[in-house]
MARKOLMAR-425068 format. One line per 8 residues: their letters; for each residue x, y, z of N, C-alpha, C. Coordinates in steps of 0.2 Angstrom, whole numbers, plus 5000, padded with zeros to 4 digits. Layout:
# residues N
a) X:Y:Z:X:Y:Z:X:Y:Z | ...
END
This chain:
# residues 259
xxxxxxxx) 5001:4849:4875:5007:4846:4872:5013:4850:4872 | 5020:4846:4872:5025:4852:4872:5026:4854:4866 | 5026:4854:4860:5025:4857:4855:5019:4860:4851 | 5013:4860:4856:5008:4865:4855:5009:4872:4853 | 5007:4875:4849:5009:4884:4849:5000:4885:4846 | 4998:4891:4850:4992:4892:4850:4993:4897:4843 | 4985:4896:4839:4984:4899:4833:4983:4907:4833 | 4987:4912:4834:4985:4919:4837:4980:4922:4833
xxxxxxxx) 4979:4919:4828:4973:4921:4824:4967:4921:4823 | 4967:4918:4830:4959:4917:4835:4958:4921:4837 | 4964:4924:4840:4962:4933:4844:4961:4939:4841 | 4955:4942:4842:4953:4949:4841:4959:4953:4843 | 4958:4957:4838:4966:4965:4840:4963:4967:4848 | 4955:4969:4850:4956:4968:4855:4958:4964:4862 | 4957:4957:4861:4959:4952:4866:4967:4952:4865 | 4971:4953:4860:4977:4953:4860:4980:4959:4866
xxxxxxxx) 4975:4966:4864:4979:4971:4867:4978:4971:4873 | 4971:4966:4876:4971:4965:4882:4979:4961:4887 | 4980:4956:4881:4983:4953:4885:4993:4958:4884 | 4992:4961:4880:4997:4963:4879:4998:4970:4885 | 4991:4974:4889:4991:4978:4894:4993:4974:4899 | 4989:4968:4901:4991:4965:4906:4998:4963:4907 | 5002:4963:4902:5009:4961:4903:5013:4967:4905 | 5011:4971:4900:5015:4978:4904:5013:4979:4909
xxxxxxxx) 5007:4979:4914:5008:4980:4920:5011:4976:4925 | 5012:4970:4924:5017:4966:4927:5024:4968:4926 | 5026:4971:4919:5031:4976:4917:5033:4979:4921 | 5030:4982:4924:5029:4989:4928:5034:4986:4936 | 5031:4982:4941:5035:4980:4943:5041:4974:4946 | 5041:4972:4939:5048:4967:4937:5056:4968:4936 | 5059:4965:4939:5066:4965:4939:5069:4964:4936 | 5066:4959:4929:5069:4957:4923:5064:4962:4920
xxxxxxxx) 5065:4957:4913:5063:4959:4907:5057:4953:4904 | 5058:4948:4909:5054:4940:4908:5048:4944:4903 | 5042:4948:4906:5036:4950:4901:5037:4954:4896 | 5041:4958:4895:5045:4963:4891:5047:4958:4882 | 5050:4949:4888:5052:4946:4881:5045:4942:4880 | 5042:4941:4884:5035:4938:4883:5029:4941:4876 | 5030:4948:4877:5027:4953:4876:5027:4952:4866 | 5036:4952:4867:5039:4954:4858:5037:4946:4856
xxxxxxxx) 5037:4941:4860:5036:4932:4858:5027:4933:4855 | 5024:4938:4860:5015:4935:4858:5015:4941:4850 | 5018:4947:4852:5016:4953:4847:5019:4951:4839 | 5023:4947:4840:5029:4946:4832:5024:4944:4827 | 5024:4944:4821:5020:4941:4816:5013:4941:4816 | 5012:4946:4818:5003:4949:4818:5002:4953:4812 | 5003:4948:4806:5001:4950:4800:4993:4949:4799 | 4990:4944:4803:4983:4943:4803:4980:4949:4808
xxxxxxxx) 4982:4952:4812:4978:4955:4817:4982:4960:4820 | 4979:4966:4819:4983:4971:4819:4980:4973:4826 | 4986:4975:4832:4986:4978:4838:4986:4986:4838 | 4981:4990:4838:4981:4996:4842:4984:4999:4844 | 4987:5006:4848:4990:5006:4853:4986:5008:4860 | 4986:5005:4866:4983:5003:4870:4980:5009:4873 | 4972:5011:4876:4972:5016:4878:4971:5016:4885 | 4973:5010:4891:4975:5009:4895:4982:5009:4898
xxxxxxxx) 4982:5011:4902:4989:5010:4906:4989:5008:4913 | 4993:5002:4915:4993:5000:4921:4999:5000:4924 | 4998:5005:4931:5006:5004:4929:5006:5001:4938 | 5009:4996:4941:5009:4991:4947:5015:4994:4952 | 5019:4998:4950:5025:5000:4952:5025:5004:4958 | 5027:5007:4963:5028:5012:4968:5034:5015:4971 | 5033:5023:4975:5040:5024:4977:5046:5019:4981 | 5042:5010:4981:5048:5008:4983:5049:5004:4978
xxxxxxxx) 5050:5005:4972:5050:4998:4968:5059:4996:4967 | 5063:4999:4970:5069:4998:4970:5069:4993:4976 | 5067:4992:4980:5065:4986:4985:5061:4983:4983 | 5056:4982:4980:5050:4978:4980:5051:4974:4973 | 5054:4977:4968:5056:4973:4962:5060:4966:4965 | 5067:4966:4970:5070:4961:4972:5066:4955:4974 | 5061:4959:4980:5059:4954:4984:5052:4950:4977 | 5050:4954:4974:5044:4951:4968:5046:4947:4966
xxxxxxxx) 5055:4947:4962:5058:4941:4958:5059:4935:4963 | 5062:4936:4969:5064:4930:4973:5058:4927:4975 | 5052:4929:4976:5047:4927:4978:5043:4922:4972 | 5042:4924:4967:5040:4921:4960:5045:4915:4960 | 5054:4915:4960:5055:4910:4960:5054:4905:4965 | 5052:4906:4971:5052:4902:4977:5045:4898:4974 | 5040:4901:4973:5033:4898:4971:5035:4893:4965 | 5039:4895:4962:5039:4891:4956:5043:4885:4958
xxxxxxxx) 5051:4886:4963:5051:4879:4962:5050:4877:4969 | 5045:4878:4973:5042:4878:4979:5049:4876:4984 | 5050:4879:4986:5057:4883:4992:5052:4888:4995 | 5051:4887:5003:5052:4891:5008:5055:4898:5007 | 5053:4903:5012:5056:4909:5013:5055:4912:5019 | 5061:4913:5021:5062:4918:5027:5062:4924:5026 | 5060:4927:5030:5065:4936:5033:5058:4937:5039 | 5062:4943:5043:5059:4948:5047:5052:4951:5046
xxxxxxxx) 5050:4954:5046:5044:4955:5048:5041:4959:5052 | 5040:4966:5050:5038:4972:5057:5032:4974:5054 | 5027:4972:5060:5020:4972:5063:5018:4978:5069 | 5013:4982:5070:5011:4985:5074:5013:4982:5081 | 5011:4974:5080:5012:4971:5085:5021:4967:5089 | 5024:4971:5085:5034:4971:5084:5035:4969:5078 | 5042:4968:5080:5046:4963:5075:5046:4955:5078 | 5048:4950:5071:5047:4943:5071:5050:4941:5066
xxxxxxxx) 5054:4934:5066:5055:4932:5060:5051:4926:5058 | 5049:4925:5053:5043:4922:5049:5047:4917:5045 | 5043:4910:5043:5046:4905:5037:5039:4904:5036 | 5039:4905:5029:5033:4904:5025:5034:4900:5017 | 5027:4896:5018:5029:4892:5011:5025:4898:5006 | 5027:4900:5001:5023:4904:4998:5019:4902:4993 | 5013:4904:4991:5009:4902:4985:5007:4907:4981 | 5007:4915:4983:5001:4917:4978:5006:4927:4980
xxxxxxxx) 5009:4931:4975:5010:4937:4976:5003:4938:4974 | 5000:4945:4980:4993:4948:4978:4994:4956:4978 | 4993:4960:4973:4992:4965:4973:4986:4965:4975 | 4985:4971:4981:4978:4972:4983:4979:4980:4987 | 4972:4985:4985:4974:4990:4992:4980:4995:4990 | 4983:4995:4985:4990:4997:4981:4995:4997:4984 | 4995:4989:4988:5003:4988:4989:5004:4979:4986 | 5008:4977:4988:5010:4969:4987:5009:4965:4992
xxxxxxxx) 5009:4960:4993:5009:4955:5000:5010:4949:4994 | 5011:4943:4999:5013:4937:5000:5008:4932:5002 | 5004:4928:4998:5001:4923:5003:5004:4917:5002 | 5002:4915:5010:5007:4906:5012:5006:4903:5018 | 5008:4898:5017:5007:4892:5024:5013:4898:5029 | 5010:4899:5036:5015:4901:5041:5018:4895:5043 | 5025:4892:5044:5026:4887:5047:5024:4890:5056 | 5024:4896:5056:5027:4896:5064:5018:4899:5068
xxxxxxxx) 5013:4900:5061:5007:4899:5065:5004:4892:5066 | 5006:4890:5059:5001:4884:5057:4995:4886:5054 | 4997:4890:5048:4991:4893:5046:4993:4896:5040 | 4987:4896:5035:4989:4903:5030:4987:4910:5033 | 4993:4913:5030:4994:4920:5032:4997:4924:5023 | 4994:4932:5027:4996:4936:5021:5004:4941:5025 | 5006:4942:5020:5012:4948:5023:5013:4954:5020 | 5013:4960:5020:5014:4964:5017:5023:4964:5014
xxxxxxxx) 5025:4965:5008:5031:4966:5005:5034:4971:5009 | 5033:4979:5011:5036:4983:5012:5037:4984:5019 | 5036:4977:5023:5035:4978:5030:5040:4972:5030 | 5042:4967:5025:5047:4962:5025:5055:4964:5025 | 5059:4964:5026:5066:4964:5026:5070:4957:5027 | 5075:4958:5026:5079:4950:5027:5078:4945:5022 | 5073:4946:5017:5072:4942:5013:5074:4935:5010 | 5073:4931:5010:5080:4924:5009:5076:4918:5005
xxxxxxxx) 5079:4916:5000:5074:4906:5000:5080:4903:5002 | 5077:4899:5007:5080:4896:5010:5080:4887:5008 | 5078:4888:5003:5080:4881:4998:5078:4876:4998 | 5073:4877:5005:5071:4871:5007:5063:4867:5002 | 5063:4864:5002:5058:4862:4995:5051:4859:5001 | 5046:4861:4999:5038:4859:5000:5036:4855:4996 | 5030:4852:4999:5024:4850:4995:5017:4853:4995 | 5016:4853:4990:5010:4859:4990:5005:4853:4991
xxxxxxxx) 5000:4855:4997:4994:4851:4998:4990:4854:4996 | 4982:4850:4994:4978:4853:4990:4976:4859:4995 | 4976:4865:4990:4975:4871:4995:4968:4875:4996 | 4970:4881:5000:4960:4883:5002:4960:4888:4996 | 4954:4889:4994:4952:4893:4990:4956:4901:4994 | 4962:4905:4990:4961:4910:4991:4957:4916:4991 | 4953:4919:4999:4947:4923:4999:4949:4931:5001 | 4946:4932:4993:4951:4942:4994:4948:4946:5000
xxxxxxxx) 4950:4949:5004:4947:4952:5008:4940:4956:5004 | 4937:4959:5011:4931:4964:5011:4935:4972:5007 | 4931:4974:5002:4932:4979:4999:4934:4986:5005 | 4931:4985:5010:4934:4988:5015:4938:4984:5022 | 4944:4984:5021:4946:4979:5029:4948:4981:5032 | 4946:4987:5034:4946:4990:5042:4936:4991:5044 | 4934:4988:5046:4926:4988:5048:4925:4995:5052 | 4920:5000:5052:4920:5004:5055:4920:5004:5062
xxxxxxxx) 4920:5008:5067:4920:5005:5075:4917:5013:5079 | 4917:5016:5076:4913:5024:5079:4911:5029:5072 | 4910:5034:5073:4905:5038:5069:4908:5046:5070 | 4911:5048:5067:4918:5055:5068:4911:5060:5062 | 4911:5066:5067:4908:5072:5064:4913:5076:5065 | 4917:5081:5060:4920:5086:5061:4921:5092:5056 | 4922:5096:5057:4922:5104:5053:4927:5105:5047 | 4926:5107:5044:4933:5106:5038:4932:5114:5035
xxxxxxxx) 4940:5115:5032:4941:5122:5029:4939:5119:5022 | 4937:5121:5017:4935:5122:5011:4943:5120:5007 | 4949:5122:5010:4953:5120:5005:4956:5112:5005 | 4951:5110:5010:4956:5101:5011:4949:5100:5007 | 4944:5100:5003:4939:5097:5001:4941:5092:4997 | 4947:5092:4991:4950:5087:4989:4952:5083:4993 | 4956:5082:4998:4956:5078:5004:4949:5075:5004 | 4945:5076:5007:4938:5073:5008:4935:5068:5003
xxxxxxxx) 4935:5070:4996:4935:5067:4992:4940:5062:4988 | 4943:5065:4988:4949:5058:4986:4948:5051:4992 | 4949:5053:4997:4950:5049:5003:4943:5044:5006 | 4936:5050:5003:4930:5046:5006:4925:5048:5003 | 4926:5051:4997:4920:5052:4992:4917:5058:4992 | 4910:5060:4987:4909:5066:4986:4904:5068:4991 | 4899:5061:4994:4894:5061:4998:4896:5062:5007 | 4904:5061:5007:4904:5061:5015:4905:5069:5020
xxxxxxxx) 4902:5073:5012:4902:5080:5014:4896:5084:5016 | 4893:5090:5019:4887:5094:5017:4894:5103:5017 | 4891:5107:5012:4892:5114:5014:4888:5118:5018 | 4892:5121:5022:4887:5123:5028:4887:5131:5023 | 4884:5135:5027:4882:5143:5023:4889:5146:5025 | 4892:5144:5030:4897:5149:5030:4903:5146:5025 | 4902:5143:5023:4907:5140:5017:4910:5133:5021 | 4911:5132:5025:4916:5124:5029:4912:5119:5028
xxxxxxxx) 4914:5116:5029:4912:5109:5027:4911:5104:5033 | 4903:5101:5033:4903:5096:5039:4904:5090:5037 | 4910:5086:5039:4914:5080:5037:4908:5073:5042 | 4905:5067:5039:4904:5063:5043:4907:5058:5038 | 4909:5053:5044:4912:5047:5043:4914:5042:5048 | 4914:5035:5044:4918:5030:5051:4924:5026:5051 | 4926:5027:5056:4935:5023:5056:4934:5018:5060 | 4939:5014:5059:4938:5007:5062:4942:5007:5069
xxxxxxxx) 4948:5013:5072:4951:5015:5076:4952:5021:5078 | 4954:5024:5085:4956:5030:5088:4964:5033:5083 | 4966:5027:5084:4975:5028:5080:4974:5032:5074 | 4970:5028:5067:4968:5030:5063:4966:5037:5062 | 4962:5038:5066:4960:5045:5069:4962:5050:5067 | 4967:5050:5074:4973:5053:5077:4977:5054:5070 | 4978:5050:5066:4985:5052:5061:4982:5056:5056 | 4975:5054:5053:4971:5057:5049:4972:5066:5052
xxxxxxxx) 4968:5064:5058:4968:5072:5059:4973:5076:5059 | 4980:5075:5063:4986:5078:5062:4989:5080:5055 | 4984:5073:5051:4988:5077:5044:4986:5086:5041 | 4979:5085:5041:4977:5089:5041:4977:5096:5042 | 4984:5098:5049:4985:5104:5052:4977:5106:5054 | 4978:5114:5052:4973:5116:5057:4965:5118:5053 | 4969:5113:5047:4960:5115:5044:4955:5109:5044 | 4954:5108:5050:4949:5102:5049:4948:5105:5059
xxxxxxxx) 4941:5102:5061:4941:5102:5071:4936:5097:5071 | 4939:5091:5076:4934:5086:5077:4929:5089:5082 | 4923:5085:5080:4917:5089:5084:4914:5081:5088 | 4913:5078:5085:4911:5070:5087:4916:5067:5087 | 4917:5060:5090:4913:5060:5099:4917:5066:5102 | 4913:5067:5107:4915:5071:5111:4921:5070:5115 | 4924:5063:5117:4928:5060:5121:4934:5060:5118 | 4933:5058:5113:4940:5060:5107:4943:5066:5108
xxxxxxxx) 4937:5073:5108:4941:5078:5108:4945:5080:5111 | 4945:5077:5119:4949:5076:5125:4956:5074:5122 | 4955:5065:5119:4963:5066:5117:4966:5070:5112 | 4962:5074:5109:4966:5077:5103:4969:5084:5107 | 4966:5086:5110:4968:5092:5115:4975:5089:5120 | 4974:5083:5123:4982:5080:5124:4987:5078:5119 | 4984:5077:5112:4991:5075:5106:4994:5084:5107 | 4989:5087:5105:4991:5092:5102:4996:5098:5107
xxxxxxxx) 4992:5097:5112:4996:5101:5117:5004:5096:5119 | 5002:5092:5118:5013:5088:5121:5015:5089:5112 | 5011:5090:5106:5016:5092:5100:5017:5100:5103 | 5015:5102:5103:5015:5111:5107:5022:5111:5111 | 5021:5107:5116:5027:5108:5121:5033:5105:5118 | 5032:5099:5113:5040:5097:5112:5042:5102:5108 | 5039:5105:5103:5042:5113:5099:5043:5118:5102 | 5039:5120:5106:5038:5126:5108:5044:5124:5115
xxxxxxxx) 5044:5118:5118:5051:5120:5123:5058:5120:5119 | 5057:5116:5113:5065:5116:5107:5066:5123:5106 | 5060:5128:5105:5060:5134:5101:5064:5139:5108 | 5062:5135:5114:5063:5143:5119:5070:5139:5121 | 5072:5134:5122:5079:5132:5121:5085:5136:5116 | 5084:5137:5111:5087:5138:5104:5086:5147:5106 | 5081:5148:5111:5081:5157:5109:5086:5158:5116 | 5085:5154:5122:5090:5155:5126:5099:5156:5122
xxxxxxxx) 5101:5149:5120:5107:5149:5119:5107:5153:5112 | 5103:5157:5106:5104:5161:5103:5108:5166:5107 | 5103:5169:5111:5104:5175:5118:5112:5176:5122 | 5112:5168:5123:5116:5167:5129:5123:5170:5122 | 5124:5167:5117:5130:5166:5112:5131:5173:5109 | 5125:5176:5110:5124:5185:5109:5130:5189:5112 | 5126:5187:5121:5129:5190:5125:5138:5190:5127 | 5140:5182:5125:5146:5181:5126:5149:5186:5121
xxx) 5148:5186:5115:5149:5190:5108:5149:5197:5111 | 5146:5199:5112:5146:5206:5118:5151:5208:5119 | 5153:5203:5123:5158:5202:5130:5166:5202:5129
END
């Protein structure tokens, strides 16, 4: 009923503080203050039930939230008054410009995305926010047809595709850990560490391992080794030809100076 107001004095201090964390992490990457004023509306006149201070914190925000706050706000209003939205769209596989009915912001995987009708697959599709640009609602108004059960992906959505054994310095063990656990290690006697694991692509690989520098050496598969010996050798030759460039005209500006 529209003058309904729920009796807060049904809520335990902790059901309140629950819902009260859950707002500030919406807090966290909002571009208003909409839960902020939410927040002081549920907290006001809690003389029956005394709130805590929370000993959780969630915070949803990231180094791009100067970008991502904009596109969060226009996105929440498009779903609510169902209006379409455009923009761009850069995918491994190019750039595209996309118009999607949206229905559902998902945090998931620690970034944001979009779920909605693609107009231009015919199909529900997800988008990632930080991969959007151009951003627009285009005004155009929907009808929401009764829609499919949103199904959150597999806890891991890259499935594995090969089986990487490799040697590691002892000082990236943090790495290893963070990234894949405590079990995906043994210590060998001389102190390094033999890494196994599975990636779902060569790409993946490849970037992992460069991050790394020189203290990790892939041992498994064998065939990989080959490419990494060709990444490594053309990053070689693009510095190491910059560097013998830079000593020539060093030399050369010497000798004119000389002169």
């Amino acid at each position: 009923m529209p003058a309904y107001r729920i009796d807060r004095t049904v809520l335990t201090s902790s059901e309140m503080q629950s819902i009260l964390t859950g707002l500030r992490s919406l807090d966290s990457v909002a571009g208003t203050s909409r839960y902020q004023q939410l927040m002081k509306k549920l907290s006001v006149d809690q003389a029956s039930v005394q709130v805590p201070e929370s000993h959780i914190m969630i915070n949803l925000s990231s180094w791009y939230k100067s970008s991502l706050s904009p596109k969060i706000e226009l996105i929440q209003e498009a779903i609510e008054n169902s209006h379409s939205i455009r923009f761009y769209y850069y995918a491994p596989s190019g750039e595209m410009e996309r118009s999607i009915d949206p229905y559902l912001l998902v945090f998931q995987w620690s970034s944001w995305y979009v779920w909605g009708y693609c107009r231009d697959r015919k199909d529900f599709r997800m988008f990632k926010l930080n991969r959007i640009q151009e951003l627009a609602d285009t005004g155009e108004h929907y009808e929401k047809p009764p829609l499919p059960p949103f199904e959150c992906f597999p806890e891991n959505p890259f499935p594995v595709s090969f089986k990487v054994t490799a040697v590691c310095e002892p000082e990236i063990k943090w790495r290893l850990i963070e990234e894949f656990g405590i079990d995906c290690f043994k210590e060998r006697e001389d102190g390094k560490l033999l890494f196994e694991a599975g990636f779902s692509n060569k790409e993946n690989l490849y970037g992992w391992l460069l991050s790394m520098g020189d203290q990790i050496e892939l041992m498994e598969p064998k065939e990989l080794r080959k490419d990494m010996e060709g990444l490594a050798m053309g990053i070689y030759e693009k510095y190491a030809g910059k560097r013998k460039d830079l000593l020539l005209a060093a030399n050369a500006k010497e000798g004119y100076n000389k002169t």
